[in-house]
C-alpha positions, 0 to 999 in steps of 0.5 A, a space after each residue: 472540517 477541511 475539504 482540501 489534503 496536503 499531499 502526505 495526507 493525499 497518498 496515505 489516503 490512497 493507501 488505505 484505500 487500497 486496503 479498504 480502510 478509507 472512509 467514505 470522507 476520505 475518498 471524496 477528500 483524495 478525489 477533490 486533491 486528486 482534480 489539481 495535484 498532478 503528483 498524487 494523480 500520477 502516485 495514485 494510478 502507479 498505486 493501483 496498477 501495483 496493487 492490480 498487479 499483485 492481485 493478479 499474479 495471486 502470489 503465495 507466501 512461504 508458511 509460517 513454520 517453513 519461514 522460522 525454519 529457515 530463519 533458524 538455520 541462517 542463524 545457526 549458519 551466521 554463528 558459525 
């Protein structure tokens, strides 16, 4: 099992991360790469403050059926 990331791997974990999806392994992994990889610190701490921004702003999505509505009468309207 290797302890050290490669930077891809770094961020993809930071994003899962985010979700709740990483494992316990991964965390630590991403924490070590984290210690001496500048790059992923400063994309793991704009991640978060993203991340923090959109749970506060509790932003609301359009409904399903307002959404397939909408998409039916740009369609009607590029047809014409």
């Amino acid at each position: 099992m290797k302890i050290f990331l490669k930077c891809e791997e770094a961020n993809h974990t930071c994003d899962k991360n985010q979700y709740k999806e990483a494992s316990f392994m991964e965390l630590v992994k991403l924490n070590i790469h984290l210690i001496y990889c500048r790059a992923c610190q400063k994309y793991t701490a704009q991640n978060t403050k993203l991340t923090r921004l959109f749970r506060k702003s509790k932003v609301k999505t359009m409904p399903l059926d307002a959404k397939a509505a909408l998409k039916e009468r740009l369609r009607q309207e590029m047809s014409k």
